[in-house]
mmCIF file of the N, C-alpha and C atoms, coordinates in Angstrom:
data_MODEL
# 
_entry.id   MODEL 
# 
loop_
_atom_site.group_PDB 
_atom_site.id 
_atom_site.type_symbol 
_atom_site.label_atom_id 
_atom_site.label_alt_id 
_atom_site.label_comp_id 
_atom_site.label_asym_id 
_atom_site.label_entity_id 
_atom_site.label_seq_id 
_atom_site.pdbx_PDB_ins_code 
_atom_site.Cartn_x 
_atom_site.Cartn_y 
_atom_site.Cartn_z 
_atom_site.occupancy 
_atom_site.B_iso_or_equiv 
_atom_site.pdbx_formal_charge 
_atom_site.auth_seq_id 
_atom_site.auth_comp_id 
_atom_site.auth_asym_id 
_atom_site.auth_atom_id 
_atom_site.pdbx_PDB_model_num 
ATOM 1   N N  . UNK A 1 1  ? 154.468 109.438 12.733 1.00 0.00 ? 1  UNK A N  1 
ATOM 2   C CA . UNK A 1 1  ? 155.588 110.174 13.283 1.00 0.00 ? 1  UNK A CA 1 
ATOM 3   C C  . UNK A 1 1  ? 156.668 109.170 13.690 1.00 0.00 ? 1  UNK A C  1 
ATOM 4   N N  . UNK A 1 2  ? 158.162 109.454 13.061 1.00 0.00 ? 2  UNK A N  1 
ATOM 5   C CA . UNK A 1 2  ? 158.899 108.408 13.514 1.00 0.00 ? 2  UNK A CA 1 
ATOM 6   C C  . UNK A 1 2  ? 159.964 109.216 14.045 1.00 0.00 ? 2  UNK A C  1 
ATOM 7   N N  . UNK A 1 3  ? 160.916 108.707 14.578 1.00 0.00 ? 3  UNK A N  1 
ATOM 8   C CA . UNK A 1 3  ? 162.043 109.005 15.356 1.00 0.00 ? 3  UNK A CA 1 
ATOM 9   C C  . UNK A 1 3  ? 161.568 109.259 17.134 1.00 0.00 ? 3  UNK A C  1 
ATOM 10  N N  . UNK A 1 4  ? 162.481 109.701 17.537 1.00 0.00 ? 4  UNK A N  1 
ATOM 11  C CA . UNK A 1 4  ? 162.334 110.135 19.002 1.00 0.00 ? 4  UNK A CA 1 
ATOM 12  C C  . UNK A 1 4  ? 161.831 111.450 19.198 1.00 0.00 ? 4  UNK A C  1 
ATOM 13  N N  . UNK A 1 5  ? 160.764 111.723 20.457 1.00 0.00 ? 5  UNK A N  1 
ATOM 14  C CA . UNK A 1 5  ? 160.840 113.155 20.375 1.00 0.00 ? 5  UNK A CA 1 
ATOM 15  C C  . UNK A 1 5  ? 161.367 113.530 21.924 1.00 0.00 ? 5  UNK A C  1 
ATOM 16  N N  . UNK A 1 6  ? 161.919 114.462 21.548 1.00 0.00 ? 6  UNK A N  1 
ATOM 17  C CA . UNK A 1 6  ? 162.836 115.206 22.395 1.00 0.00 ? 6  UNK A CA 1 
ATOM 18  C C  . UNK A 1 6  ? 162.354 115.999 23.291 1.00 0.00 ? 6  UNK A C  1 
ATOM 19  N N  . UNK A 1 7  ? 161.718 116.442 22.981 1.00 0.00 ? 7  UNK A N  1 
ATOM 20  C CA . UNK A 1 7  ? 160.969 117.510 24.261 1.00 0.00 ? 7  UNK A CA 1 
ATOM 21  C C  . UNK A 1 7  ? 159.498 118.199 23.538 1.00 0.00 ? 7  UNK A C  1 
ATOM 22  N N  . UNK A 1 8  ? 158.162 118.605 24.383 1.00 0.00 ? 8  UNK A N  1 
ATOM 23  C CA . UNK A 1 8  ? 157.670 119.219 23.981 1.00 0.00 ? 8  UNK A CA 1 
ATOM 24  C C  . UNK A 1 8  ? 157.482 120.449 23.466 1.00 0.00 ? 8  UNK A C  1 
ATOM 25  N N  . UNK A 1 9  ? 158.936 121.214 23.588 1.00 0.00 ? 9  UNK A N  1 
ATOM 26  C CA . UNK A 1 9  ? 158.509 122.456 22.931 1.00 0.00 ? 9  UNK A CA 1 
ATOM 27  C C  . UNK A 1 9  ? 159.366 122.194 21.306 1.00 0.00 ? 9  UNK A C  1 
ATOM 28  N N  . UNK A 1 10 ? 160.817 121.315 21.518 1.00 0.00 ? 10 UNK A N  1 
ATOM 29  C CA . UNK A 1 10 ? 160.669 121.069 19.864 1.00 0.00 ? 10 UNK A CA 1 
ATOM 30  C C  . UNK A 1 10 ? 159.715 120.277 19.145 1.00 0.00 ? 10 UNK A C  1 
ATOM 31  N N  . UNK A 1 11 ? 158.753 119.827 19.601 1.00 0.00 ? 11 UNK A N  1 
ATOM 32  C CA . UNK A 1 11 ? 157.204 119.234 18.942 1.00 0.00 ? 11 UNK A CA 1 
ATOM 33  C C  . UNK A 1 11 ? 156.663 120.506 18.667 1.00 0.00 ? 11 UNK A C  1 
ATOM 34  N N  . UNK A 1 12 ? 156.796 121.584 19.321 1.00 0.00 ? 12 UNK A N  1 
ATOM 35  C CA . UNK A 1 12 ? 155.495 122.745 19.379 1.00 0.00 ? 12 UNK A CA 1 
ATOM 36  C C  . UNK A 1 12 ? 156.433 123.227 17.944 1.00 0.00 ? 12 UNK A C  1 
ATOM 37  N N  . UNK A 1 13 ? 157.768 123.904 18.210 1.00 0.00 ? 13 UNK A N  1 
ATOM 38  C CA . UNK A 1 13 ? 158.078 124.375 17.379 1.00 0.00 ? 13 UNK A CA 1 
ATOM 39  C C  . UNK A 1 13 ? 158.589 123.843 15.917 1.00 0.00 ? 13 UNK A C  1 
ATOM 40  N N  . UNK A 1 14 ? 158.076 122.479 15.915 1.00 0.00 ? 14 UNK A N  1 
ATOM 41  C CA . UNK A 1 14 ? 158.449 121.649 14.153 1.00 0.00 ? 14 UNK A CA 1 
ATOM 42  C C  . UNK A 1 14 ? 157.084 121.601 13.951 1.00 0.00 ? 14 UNK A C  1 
ATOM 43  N N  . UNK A 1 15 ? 155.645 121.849 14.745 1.00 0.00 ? 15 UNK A N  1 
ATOM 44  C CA . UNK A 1 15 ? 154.385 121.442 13.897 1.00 0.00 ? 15 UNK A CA 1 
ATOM 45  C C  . UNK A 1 15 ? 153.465 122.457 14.019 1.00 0.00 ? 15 UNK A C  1 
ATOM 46  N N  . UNK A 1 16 ? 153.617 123.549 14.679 1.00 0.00 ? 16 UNK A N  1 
ATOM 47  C CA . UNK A 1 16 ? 152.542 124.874 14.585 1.00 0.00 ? 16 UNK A CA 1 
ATOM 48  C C  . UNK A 1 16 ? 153.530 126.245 14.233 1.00 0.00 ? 16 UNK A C  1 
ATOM 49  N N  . UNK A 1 17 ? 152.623 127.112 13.458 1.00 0.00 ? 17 UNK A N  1 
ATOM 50  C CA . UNK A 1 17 ? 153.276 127.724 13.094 1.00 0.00 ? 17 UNK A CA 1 
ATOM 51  C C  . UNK A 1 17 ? 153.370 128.923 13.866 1.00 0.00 ? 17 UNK A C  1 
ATOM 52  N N  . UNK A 1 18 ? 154.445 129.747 13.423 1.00 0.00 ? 18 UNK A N  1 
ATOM 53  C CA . UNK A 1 18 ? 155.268 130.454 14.587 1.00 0.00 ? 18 UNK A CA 1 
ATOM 54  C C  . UNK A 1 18 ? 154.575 131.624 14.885 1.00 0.00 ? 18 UNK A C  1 
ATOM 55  N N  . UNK A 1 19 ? 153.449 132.428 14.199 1.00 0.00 ? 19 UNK A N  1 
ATOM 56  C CA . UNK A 1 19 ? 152.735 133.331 14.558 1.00 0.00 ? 19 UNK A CA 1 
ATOM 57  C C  . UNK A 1 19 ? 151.739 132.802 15.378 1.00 0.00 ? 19 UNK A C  1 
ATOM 58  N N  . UNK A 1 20 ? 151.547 131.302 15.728 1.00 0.00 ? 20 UNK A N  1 
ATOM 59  C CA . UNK A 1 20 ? 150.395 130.896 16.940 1.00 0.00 ? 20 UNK A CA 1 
ATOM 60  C C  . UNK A 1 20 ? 151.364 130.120 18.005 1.00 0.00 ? 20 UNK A C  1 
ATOM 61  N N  . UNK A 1 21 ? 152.759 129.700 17.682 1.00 0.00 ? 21 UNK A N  1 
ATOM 62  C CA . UNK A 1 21 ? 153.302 129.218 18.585 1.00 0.00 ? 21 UNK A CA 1 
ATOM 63  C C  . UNK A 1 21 ? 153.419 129.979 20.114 1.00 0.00 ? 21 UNK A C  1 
ATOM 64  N N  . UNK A 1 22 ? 153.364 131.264 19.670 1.00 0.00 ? 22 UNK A N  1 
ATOM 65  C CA . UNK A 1 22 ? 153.278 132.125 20.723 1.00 0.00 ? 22 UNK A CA 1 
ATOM 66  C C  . UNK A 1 22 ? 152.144 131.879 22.175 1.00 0.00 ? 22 UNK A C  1 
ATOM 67  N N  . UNK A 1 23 ? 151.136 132.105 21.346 1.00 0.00 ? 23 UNK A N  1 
ATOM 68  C CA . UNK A 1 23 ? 149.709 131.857 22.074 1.00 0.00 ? 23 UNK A CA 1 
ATOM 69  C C  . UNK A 1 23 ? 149.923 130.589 22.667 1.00 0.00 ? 23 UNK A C  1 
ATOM 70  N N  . UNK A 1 24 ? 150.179 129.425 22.148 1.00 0.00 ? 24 UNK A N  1 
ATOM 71  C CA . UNK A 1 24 ? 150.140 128.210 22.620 1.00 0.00 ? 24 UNK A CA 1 
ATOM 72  C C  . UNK A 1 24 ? 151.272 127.810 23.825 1.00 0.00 ? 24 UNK A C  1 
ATOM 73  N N  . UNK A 1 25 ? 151.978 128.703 23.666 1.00 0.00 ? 25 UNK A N  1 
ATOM 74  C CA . UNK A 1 25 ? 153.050 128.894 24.541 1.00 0.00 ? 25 UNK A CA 1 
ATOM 75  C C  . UNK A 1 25 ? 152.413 129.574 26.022 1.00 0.00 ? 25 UNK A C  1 
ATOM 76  N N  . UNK A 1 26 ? 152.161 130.735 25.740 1.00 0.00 ? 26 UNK A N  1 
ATOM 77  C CA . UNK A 1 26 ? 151.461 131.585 27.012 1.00 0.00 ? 26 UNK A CA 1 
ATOM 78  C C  . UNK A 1 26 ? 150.201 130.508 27.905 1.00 0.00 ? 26 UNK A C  1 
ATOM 79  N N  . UNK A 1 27 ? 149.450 129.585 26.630 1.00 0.00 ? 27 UNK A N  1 
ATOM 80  C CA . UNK A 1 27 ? 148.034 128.911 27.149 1.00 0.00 ? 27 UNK A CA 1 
ATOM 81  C C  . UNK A 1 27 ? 148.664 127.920 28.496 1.00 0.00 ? 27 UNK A C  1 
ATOM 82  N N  . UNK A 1 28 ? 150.088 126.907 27.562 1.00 0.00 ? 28 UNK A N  1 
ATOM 83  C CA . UNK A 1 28 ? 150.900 126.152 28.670 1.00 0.00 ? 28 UNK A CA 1 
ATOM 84  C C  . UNK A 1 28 ? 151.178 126.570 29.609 1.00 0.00 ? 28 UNK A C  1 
ATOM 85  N N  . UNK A 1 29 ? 152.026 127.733 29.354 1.00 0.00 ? 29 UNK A N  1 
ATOM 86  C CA . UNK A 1 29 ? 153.073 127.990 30.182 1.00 0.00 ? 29 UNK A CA 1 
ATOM 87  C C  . UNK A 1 29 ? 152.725 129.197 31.348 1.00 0.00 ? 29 UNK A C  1 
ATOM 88  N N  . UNK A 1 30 ? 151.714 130.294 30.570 1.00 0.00 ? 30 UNK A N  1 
ATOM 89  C CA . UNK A 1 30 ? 151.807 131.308 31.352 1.00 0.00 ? 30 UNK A CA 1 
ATOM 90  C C  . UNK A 1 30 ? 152.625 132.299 30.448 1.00 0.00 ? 30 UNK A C  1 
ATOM 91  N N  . UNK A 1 31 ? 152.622 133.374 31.708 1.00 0.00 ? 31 UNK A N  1 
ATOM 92  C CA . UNK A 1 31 ? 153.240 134.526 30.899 1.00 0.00 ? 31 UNK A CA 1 
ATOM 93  C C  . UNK A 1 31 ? 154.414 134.345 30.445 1.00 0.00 ? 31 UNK A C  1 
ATOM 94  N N  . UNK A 1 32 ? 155.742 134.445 29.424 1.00 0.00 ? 32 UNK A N  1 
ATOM 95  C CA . UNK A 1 32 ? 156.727 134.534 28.677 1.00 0.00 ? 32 UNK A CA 1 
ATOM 96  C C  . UNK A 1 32 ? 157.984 135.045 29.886 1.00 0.00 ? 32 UNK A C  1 
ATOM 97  N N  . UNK A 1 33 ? 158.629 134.098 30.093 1.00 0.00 ? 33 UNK A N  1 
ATOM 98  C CA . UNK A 1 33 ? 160.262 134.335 31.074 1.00 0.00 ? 33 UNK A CA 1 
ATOM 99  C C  . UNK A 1 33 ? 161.047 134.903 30.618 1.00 0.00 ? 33 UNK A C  1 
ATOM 100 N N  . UNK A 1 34 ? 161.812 135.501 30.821 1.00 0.00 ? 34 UNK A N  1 
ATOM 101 C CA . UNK A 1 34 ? 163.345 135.826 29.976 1.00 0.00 ? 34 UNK A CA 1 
ATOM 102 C C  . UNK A 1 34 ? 164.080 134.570 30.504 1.00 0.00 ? 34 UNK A C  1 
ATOM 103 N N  . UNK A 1 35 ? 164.961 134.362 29.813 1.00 0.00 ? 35 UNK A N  1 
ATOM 104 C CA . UNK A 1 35 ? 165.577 133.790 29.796 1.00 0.00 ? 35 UNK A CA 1 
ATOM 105 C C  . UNK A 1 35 ? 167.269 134.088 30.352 1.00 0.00 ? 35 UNK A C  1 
ATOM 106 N N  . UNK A 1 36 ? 168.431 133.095 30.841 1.00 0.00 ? 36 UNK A N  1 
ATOM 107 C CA . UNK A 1 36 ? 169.745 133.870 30.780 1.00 0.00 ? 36 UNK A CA 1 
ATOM 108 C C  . UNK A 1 36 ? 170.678 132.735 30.143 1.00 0.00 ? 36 UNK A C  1 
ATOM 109 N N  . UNK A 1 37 ? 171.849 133.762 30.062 1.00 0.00 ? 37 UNK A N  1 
ATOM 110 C CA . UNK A 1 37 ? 173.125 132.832 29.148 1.00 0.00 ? 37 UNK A CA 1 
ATOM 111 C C  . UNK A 1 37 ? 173.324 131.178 30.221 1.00 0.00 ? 37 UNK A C  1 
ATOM 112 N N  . UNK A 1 38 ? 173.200 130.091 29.521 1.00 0.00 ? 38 UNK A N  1 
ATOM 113 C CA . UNK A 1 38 ? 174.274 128.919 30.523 1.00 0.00 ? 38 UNK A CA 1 
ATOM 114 C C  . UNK A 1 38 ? 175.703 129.212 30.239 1.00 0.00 ? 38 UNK A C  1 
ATOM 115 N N  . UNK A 1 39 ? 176.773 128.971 31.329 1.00 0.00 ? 39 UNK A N  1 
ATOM 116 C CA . UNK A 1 39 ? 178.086 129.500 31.160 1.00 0.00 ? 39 UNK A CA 1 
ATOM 117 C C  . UNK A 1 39 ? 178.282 128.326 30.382 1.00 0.00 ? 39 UNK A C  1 
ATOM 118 N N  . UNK A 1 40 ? 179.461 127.986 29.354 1.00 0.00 ? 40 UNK A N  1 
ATOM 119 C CA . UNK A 1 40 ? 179.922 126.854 28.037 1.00 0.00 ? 40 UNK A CA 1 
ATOM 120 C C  . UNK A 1 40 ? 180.617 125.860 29.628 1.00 0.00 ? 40 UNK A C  1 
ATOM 121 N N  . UNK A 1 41 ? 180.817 126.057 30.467 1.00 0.00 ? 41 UNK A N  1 
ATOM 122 C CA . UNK A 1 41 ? 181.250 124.616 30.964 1.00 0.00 ? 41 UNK A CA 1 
ATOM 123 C C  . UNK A 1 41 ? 180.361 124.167 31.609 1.00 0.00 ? 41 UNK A C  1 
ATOM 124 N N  . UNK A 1 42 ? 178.732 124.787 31.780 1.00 0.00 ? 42 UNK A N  1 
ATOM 125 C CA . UNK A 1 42 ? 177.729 123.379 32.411 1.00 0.00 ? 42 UNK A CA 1 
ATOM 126 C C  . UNK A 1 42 ? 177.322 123.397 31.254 1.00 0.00 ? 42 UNK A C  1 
ATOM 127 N N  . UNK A 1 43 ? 177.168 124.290 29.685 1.00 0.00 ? 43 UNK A N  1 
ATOM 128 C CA . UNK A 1 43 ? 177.084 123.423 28.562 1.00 0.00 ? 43 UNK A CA 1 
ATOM 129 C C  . UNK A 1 43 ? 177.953 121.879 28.116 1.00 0.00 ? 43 UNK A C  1 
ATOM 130 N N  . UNK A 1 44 ? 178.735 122.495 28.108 1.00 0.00 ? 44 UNK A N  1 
ATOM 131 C CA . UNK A 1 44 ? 179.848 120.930 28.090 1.00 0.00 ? 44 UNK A CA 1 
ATOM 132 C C  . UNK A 1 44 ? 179.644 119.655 28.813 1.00 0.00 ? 44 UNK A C  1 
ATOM 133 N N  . UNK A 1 45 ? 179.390 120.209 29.794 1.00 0.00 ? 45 UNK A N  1 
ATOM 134 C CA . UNK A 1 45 ? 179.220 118.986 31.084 1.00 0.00 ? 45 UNK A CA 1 
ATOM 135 C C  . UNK A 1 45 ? 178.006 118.370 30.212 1.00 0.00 ? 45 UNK A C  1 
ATOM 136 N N  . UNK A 1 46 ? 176.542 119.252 30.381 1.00 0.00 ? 46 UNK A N  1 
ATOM 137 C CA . UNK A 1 46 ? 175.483 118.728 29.634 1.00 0.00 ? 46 UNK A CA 1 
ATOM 138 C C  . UNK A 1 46 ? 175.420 117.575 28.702 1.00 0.00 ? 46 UNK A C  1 
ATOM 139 N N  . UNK A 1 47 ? 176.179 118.321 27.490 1.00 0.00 ? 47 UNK A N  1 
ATOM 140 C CA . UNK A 1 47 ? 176.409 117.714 26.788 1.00 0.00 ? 47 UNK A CA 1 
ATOM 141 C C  . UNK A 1 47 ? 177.530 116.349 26.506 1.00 0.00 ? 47 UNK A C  1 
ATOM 142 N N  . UNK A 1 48 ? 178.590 116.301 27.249 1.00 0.00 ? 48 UNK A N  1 
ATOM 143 C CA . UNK A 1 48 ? 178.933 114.879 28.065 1.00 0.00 ? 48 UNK A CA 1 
ATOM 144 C C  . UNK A 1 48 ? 178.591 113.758 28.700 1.00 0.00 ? 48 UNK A C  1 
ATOM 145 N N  . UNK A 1 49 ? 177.430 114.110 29.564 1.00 0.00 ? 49 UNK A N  1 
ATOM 146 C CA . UNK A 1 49 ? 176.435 113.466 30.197 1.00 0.00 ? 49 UNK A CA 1 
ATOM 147 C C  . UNK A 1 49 ? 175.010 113.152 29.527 1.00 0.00 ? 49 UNK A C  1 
ATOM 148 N N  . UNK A 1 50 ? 175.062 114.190 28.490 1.00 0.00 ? 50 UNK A N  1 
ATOM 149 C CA . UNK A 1 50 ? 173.237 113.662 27.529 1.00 0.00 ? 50 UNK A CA 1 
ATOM 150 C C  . UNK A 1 50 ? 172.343 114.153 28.578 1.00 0.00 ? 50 UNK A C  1 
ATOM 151 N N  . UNK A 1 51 ? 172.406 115.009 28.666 1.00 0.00 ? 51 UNK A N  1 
ATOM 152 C CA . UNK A 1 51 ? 170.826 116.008 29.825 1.00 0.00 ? 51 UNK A CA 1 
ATOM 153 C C  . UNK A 1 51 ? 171.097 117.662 28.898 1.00 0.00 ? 51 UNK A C  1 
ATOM 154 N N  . UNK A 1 52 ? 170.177 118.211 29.447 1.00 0.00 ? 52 UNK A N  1 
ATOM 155 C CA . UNK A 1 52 ? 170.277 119.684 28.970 1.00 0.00 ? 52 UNK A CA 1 
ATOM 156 C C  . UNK A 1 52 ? 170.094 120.159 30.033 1.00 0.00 ? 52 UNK A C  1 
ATOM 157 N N  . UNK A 1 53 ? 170.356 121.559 30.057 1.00 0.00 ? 53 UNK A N  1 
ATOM 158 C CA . UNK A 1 53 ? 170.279 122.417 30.949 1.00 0.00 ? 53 UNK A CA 1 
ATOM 159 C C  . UNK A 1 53 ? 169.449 123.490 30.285 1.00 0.00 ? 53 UNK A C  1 
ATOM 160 N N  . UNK A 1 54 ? 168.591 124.446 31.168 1.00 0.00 ? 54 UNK A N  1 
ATOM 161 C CA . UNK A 1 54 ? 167.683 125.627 30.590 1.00 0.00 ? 54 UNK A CA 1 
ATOM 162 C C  . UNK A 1 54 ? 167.716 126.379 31.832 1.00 0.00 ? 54 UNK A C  1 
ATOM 163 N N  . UNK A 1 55 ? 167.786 128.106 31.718 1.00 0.00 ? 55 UNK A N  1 
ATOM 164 C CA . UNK A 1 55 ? 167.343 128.566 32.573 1.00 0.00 ? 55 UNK A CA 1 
ATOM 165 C C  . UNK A 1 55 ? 166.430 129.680 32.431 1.00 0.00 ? 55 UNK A C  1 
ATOM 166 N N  . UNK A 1 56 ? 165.880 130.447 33.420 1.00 0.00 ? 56 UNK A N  1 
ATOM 167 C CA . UNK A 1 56 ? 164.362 131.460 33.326 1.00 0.00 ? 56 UNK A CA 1 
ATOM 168 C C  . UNK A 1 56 ? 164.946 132.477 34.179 1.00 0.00 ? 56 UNK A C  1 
ATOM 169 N N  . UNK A 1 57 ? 164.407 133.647 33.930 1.00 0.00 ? 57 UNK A N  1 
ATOM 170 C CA . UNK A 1 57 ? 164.298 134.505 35.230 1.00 0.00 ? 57 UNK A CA 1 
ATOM 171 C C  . UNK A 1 57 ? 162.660 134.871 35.598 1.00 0.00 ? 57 UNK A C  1 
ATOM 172 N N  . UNK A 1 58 ? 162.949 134.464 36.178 1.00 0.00 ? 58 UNK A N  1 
ATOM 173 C CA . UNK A 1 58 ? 161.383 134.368 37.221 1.00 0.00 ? 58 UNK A CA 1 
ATOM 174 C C  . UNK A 1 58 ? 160.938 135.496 38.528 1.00 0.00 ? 58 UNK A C  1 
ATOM 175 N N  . UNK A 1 59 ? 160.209 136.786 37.922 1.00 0.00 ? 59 UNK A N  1 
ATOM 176 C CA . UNK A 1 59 ? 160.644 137.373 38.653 1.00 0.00 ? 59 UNK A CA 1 
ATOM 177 C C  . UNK A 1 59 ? 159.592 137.033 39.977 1.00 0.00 ? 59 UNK A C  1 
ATOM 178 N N  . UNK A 1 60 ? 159.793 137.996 41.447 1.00 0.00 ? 60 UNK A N  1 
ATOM 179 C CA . UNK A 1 60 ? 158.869 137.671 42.373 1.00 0.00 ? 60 UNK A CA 1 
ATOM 180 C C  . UNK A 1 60 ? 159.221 138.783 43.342 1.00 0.00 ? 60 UNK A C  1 
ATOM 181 N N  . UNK A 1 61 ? 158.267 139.430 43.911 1.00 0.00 ? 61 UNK A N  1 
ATOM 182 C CA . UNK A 1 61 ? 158.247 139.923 44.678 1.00 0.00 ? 61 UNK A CA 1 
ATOM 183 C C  . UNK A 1 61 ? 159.185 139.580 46.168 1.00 0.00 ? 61 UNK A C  1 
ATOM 184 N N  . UNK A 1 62 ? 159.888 141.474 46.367 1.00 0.00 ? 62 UNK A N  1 
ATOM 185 C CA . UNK A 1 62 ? 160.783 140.998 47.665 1.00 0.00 ? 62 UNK A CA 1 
ATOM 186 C C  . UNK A 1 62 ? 160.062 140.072 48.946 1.00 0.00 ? 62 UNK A C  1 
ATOM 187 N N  . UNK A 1 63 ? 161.450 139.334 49.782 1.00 0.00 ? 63 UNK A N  1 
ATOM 188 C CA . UNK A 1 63 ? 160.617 138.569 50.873 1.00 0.00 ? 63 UNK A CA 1 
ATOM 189 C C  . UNK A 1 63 ? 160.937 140.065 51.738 1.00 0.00 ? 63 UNK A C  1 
ATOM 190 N N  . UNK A 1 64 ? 160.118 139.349 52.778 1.00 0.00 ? 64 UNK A N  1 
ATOM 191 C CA . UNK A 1 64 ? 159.728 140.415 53.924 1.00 0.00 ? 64 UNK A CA 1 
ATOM 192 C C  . UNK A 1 64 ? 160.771 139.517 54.931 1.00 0.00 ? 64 UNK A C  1 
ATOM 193 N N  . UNK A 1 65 ? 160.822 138.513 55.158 1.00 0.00 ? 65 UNK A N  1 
ATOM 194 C CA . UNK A 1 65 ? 161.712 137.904 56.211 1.00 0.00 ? 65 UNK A CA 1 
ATOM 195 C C  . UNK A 1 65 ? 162.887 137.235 55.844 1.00 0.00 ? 65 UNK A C  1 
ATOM 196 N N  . UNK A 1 66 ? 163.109 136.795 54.603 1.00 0.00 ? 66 UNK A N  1 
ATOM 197 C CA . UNK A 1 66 ? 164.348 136.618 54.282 1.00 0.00 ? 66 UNK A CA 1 
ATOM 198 C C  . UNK A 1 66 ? 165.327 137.711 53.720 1.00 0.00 ? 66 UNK A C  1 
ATOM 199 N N  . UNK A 1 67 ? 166.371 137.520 53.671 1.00 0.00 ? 67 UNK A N  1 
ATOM 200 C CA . UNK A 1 67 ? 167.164 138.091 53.051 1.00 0.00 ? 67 UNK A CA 1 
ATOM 201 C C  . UNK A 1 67 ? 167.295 137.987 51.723 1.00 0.00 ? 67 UNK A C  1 
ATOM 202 N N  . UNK A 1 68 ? 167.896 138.460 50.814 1.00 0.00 ? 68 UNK A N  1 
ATOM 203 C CA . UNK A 1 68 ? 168.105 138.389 49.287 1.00 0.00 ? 68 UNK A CA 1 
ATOM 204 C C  . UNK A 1 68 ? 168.690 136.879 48.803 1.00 0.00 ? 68 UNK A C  1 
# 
């Protein structure tokens, strides 16, 4: 294997195939997040700086003592 690798899920998704990528996904990760849009100017920034950005929605039960 040559070059750099970038992250483990573009490893998952260039070497198993996509009807088990799933499973292997849930085994890591757990149950499947949704996901939401990044707005294009912390894309930009990102990509200016060489980092990425990702986000999840994670859901969770209301608090009882905090507020929203």
């Amino acid at each position: 294997m040559s070059g750099e690798l970038a992250s483990i899920e573009q490893c998952l998704e260039k070497h198993i195939p996509e009807e088990q990528l799933k499973e292997v996904r849930r085994i890591l990760y757990g149950r499947e997040l949704g996901t939401f849009t990044i707005i294009e100017a912390v894309e930009n920034l990102a990509e200016q700086h060489n980092f990425e950005v990702k986000g999840y929605c994670i859901p969770a039960a209301k608090e009882e003592l905090a507020p929203p």
